[in-house]
Structure formats: structure tokens, C-alpha cells
N, C-alpha and C positions, 0 to 999 in steps of 0.2 A: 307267684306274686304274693306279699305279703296282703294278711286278711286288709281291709279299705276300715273296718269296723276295729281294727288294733290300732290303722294308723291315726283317725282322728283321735282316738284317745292319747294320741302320746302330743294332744292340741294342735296338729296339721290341720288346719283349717281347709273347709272342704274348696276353696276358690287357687287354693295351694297344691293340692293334688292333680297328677296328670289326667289326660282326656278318657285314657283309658279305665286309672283311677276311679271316677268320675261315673263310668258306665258301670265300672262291677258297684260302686257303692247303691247306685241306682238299682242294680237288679239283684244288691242284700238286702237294702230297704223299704221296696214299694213289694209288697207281698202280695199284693192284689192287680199286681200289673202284667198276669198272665203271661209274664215274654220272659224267656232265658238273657244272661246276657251275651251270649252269641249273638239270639233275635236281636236283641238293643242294639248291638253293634252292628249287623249287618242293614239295619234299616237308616241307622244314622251315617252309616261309611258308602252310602248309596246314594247321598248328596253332597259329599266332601270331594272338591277339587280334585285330581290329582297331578295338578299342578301347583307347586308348593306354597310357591312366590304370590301365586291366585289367591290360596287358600289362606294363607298367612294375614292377607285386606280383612278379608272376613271374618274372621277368627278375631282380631284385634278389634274389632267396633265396638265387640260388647262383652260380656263377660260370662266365666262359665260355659262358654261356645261349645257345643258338642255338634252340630252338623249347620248347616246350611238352611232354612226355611225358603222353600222356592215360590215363586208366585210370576205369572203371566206377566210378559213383556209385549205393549202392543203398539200401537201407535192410531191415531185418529187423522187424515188428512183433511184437505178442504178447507182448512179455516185460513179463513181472506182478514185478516186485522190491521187497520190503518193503512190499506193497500198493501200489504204483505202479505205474500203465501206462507202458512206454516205446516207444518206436521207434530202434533204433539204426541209425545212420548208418555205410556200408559200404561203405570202397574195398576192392576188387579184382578181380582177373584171372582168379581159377580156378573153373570154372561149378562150379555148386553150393554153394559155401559159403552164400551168403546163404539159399539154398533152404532147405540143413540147421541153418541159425542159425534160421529162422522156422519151422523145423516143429519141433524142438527146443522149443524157446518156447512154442509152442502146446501142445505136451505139457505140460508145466508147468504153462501158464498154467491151463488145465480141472482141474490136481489143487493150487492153492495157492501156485502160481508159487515165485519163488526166493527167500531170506531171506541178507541179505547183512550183515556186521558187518565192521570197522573195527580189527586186531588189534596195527597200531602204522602209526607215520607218520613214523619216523626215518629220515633219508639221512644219509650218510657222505662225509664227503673223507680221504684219507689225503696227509699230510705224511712223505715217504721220506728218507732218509738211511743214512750209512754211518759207523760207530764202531768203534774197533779196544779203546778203553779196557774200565776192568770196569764192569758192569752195576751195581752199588752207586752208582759216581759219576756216571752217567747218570740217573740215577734220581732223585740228591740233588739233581743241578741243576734237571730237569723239576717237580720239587716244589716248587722256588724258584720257577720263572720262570712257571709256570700262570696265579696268576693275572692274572699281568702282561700275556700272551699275550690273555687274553679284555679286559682295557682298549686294549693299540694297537689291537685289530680293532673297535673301536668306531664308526669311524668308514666302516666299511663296514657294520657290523648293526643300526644304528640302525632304518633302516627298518624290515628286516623283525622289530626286536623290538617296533615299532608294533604288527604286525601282527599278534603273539600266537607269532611265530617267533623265528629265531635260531642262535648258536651256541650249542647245549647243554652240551655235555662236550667235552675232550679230554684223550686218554688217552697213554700212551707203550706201545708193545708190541714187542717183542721179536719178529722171525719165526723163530726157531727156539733154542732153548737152544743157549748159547754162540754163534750167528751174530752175524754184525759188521753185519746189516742190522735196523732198526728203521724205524719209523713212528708217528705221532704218528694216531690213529685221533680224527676230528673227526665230531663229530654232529650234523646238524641239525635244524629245525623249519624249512620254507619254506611252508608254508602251504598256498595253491592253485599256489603254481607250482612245476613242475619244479623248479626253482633248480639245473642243472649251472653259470649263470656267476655267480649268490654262491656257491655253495659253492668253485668256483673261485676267484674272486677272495679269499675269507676264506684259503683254502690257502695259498694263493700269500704273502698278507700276514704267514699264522702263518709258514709258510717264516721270510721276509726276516727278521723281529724275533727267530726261535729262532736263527737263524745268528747274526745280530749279536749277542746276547746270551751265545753260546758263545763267540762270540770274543776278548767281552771278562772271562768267568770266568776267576778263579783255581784252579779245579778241574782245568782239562787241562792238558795239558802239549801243548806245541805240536803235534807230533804225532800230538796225540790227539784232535784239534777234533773234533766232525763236519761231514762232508762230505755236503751237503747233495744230493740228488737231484734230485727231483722233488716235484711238488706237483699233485694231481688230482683228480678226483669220481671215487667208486665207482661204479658199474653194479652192482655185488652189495649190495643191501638187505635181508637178512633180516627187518629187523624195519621194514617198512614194506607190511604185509603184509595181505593181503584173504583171506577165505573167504564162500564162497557155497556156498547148500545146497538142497537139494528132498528131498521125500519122497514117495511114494506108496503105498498099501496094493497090496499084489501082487492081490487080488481085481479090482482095477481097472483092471489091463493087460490088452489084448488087443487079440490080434491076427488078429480072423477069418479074413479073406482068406490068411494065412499060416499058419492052422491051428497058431497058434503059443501054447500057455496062458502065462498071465503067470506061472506059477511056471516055467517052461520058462525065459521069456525070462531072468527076473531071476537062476536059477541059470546062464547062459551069460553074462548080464551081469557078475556079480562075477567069475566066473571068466575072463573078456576083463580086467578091470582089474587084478585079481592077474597076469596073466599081464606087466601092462606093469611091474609092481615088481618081478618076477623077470627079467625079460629086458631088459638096456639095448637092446635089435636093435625089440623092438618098442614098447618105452616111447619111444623116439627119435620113432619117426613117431607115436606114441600124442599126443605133447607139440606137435607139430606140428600136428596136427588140433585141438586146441586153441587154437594161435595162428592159424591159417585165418579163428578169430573173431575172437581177442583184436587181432590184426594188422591186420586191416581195419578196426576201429573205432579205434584207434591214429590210424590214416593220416587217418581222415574226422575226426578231433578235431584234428590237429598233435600229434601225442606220438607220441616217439623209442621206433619201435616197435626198432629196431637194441638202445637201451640195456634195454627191458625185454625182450626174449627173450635176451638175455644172462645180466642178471642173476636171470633163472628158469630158463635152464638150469641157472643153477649152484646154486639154491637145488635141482632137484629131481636134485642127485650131493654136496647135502651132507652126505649120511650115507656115502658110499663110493664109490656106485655110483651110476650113472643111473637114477632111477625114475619111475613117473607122478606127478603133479601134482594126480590127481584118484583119488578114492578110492570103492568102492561095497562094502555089505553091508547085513545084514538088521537091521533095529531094531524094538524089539517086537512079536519075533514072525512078523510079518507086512507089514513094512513095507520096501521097494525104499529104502535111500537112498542120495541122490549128494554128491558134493562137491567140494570147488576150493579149495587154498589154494593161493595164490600169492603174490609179492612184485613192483607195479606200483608203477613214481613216476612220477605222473604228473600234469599241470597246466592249469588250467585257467585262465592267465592267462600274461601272457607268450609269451615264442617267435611264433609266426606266429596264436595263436590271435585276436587283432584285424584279422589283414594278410590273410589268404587270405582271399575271399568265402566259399567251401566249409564252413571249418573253421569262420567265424562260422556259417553256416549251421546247422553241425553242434551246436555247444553251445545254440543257440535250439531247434533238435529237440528235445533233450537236457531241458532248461527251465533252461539255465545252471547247470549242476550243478557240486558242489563239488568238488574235487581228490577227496574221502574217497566222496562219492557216485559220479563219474567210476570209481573202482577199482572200488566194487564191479558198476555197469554193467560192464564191460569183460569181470570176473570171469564175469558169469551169463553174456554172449555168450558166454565160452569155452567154459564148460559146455556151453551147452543146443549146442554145436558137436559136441563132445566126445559126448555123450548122441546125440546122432541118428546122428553114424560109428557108434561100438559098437555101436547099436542096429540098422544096417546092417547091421555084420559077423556079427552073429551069428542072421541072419536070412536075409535074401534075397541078402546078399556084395555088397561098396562098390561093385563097377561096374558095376550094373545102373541104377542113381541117376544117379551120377554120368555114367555115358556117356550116358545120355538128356537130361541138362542140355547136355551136352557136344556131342550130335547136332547144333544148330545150327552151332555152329561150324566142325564136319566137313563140314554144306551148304556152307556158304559157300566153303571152300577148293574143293570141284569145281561150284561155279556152279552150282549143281542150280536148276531154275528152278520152277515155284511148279506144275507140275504132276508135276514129277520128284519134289519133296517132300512132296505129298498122299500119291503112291504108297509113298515111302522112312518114313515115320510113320507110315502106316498098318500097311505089315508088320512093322517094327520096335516099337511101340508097343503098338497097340491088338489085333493079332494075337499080338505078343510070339513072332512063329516061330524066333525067331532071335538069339544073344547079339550086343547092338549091340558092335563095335570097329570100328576102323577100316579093318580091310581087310575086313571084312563087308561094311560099306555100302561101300567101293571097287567090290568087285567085285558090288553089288548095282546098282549106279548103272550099272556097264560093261552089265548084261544089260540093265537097263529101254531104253540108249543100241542096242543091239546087236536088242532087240527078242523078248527072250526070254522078257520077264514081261505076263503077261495084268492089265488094269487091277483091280488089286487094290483099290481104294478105290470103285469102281462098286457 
């Protein structure tokens, strides 16, 4: 094969070159990458399909594709929503989420499960530009050209106003009194899908026609055009927004084995949730623990988990400050309630939801839910996420759970072999002698190797 290092010089760009291309160019130019490229190739050909038609879905999503990236396929039961049984579908990586998303769930599910509503379904593109003239004359023109703005885009909205969507509004706003930056704030209705490339493409169209139409007014003066920016989908949706909620009577928590009464628990639980609206330090990882659900069912549907924990971070610092997302206090009396607003776009058609096997997978789990039904699924998985950490922390403390999920993992990194791990589960586990971490069991594994532990599982 010719050198990879002659052929970009003859300007073959390296996204032009084949897969295999690709690998030797990789193992001419990372010198410190320890591996041959046989290694390279046999470690990347050890996640590749070999079924063609399979690997061909893959290969096409993204660019540069040299193997597969695999991650945990799981699913969480129990969650009771509007009176519906679900099973949500659950990519990830970090033990225990799915654990605390289905026991979560099941909490609920035995006191009434989750009740989820629908509080808006507007997405936004903004149209940027820069104007030096007065705010008056800006103003008189946008007034003119509006509705002319929603006829040229016609022949991009057509469809989706088929479909009971569309461009809604467009607005002109100003970013700051007297600043010379503005934007054209666009609204939409996309229906079931995401829609970041109509919403793009309608921008992009309002753009071109609002420039051209500036250029040809008798309003500016030459130097006073605007200067047109950018043209893009928002990731902040306020008003595209889901809540989900649970309730329980405090008489009906309990927690035996923890000696823990349900007025106990539910006064340390609002007080954990208050604490994440006063402190942006712990509302951060509070919000996090949240998306541990919301994130992994994102991934197993195809929806841009990147664009929704964006635009909910910023919904939960749009009062100042960083706060929680999920709220708890007492209602009538005697009653534990939880809750979840948040702002999700998200689709259930479009993007790779027909092309990944997984993802179809995942919305037939689902029973082919609606964009509006998908939000508030996503929403309770957050929750009952969210409800089972707290529920943690203020009980037994998060790593006793989680490093117990975690223990396999830490087997496997020192080969412990299936009689080394009867002994290391038993004392860790069911003996509970001992806080599981990781250099616990290290140096619990070095003594059982060394011969210092008596068979504890006999």
C-alpha cells in the first residue's frame, strides 16, 4: 500500500482516504501511541459489524468512522405515568443509574406513580444582526416587511404547517437598550420532530429576504444597513417545557431496616432540595443526577442529549443564579411532594430515529410515543433519578449503593476469579464489615492472594 504520509501530500485529504488508510496514517503519526498498526486495527475491527448493511447505519452518522463506540443498553421498569405502564430504554456507562431510575420508579409506582402535563411546545431560531441607526427606524421597517417575511418562507413551511406546525411569530428584539446588536426572535411549532434543521433552514431564509429587503429600503442610509450575522436554532426553550409530579402521604414512607420514620425522611428530604436552590456548588451535581436519567434515555431514543442539558442548564440560572430543577415540600398537611419542570425538545421522528436499529428499538419499547408524551417520559425518568440520589443522601450516604453497583467493575480490573469473588461479596456485601472503595477491596484481594483471609463465604 502506498506510504498514507505521500498520499496526503499529493492534497488527499485525510476524510478522503480509506478506513484502512486512516489506520496506518494513525499508527505513522501518533509516535507515542504505543500500538502497531495491526494493534490499531485489531482493537477497532473487534467492534465493527460484520454485517455490512448493519455497519454501513454506523459508519454513515458521523465522520471519519473507524470502529463502533459500544455503551450499555438497559432499560429501567416500573414507571406508572398518567396511568401508563412504561419501560424506559437506557444508554449508559455509570453503574447504578438504571438501578436508582427503577427503584425510584417502583417507589412511585406502589403510591400512584408520576402525573406528567405538557406546559408549551415552542422552539425558537434567532435571526442576529448588527445596526448602528435609531431603534424607531428599525422598527418601522420590521413592521413593514413581517408579513412579507412569513410568505417568502413559505416554501419551506409548507410541510410542516401540514402537519399542524410551522412558523409562528417573529419578533425583532433589541439585546440591550441602546446596543447596536438585535435579533429577529422566530418561533416554532415542529410537531414530533426536533426540527433544529427547519428551524435552521426557515432562519437562514428569514436572514437572506430581511437583508435583501434592508438593502433595498429608503429608510437607511447607506451606512446604516444592517449587517447581517448569523442565523441559528436556540438550545434555550423556555417555553417548551414539561412538569412531572408524584405525591405520597408521609405515613406511608418507611424505612425499617434504616430506622428511618417517614416524617424524618421527608423533613431531610425538602431540606436536601432547598439546599440545591440555595447553593449553585450543590444544585450543579443536584442537576446532574437528574440528567444521569434524563441523559440515558435521550441516547437510547436519538435526541440531542448535548442540546437539552444545555438548554436546562440555562433554564434552571434563569432567575440569577443556579438552582434545582426539581422542587419538594409538604401538601395538605401530610403529604411528601416532588416535582420536575424542565424545558426538553425533543422528537420522535426525524434524525436517526428510523436509521439506528437501537433507537427504533427504543420508541417501539416506548409504544411510539409522541414528541409531547416522549418529554414527559424523559421528565419522570429524571425525577424518580433524582428521588432515589436524595433519597440516598439522606439516609445511608450515595456510596454505599453506588460502589456496590460499581464492585463488579472493580472485579474485573484485578481478574479476581469466581472464587476470589464469592469471598470479596460476601465480606463486602452481605457481612457489610467494611466501606466498599477501591483500595478497600485492592488491598482486600492483595490479603485473600497473600493468604491472610480465612474462607469467609464457607
Amino acid at each position: 500500500m502506498e506510504e498514507v504520509s505521500v498520499i496526503l501530500k499529493k492534497n488527499k485529504s485525510f476524510s478522503k482516504l480509506s478506513r484502512d488508510e486512516k489506520i496506518n496514517y494513525i499508527a505513522e503519526t501518533i509516535s507515542d501511541c504505543h500500538l502497531t498498526e495491526q494493534e490499531i486495527k485489531k482493537v477497532l475491527d473487534d467492534f465493527i459489524y460484520a454485517d455490512e448493511s448493519i455497519q454501513s447505519v454506523f459508519a454513515e452518522l458521523t465522520e471519519n468512522t473507524l470502529s463502533n463506540f459500544v455503551l450499555p443498553f438497559g432499560v429501567a421498569p416500573h414507571f406508572l405515568l398518567n396511568g401508563k405502564d412504561y419501560i424506559a430504554p437506557m444508554v449508559i456507562e455509570e453503574s447504578s443509574v438504571i438501578a436508582a431510575a427503577s427503584k425510584g420508579a417502583k417507589f412511585w409506582k406502589q403510591h400512584g406513580g408520576f402525573r406528567g402535563r405538557i406546559l408549551g411546545t415552542i422552539k425558537l431560531g434567532q435571526v442576529h444582526f448588527y445596526y448602528k441607526g435609531p431603534y424607531k427606524v428599525i422598527e418601522k421597517f420590521f413592521s413593514h416587511i413581517k408579513e412579507e417575511l412569513f410568505v417568502l418562507a413559505t416554501p419551506l413551511t409548507t410541510k410542516m404547517n401540514k402537519r399542524g406546525g410551522g412558523l409562528l411569530n417573529i419578533e425583532l428584539v433589541q439585546q440591550e437598550k441602546d446596543s447596536h446588536y438585535y435579533y429577529l426572535k422566530l418561533s416554532f411549532q415542529t410537531c414530533n420532530a426536533m426540527g433544529a434543521n427547519f428551524i435552521n433552514s426557515v432562519s437562514e431564509e428569514i436572514s437572506k429576504n430581511f437583508s435583501q429587503m434592508a438593502k433595498g429600503s429608503s429608510l437607511f442610509s447607506q451606512d446604516q444597513i444592517p449587517l447581517m450575522i448569523m442565523s441559528i436554532v436556540s438550545n434555550y426553550n423556555p417555553d417548551c417545557l414539561v412538569e412531572v409530579e408524584c405525591s405520597v402521604p408521609i405515613k406511608d414512607i418507611s424505612f425499617p431496616r434504616l430506622m428511618t420514620s417517614g416524617e424524618e425522611f421527608a423533613q431531610k428530604f425538602i431540606h436536601a432540595v432547598h439546599i440545591a436552590n440555595i447553593d449553585p456548588y450543590r444544585a450543579t451535581t443536584h442537576n446532574k443526577g437528574i440528567f444521569n436519567g434524563i441523559d440515558a434515555i435521550c441516547l437510547a431514543t436519538g435526541n440531542d442529549f448535548r442540546a437539552i442539558e444545555a438548554g436546562a442548564h440555562a433554564y434552571a440560572a434563569k432567575e440569577g443564579s443556579y438552582k434545582s430543577l426539581s422542587q419538594a415540600k409538604i401538601i395538605n398537611n401530610n403529604e411528601l411532594h416532588f416535582s420536575l419542570r424542565v424545558p426538553l425538545a425533543v422528537g420522535t421522528v426525524g434524525g436517526i430515529t428510523e436509521i439506528h436499529p437501537l433507537v427504533k428499538f427504543s420508541h417501539d419499547l416506548l409504544g411510539r410515543p409522541s414528541a409531547e408524551e416522549l418529554m414527559m417520559i424523559m421528565a419522570s425518568v429524571g425525577l424518580a433519578q433524582n428521588f432515589s440520589a436524595i433519597s440516598s443522601l439522606v439516609t445511608t450516604g450515595i456510596q454505599k449503593g453506588h460502589m456496590l453497583m460499581h464492585l463488579s467493575n472493580i472485579l474485573k480490573k484485578f481478574e479476581a476469579t469466581l472464587e476470589e469473588r464469592e469471598k470479596i461479596l460476601f465480606h463486602f456485601q452481605i457481612e457489610e464489615k467494611e466501606t466498599i472503595s477501591f483500595s478497600a477491596i485492592e488491598n482486600y484481594i492483595s490479603s485473600l492472594r497473600e493468604g491472610n483471609h480465612p474462607d469467609l463465604s464457607a
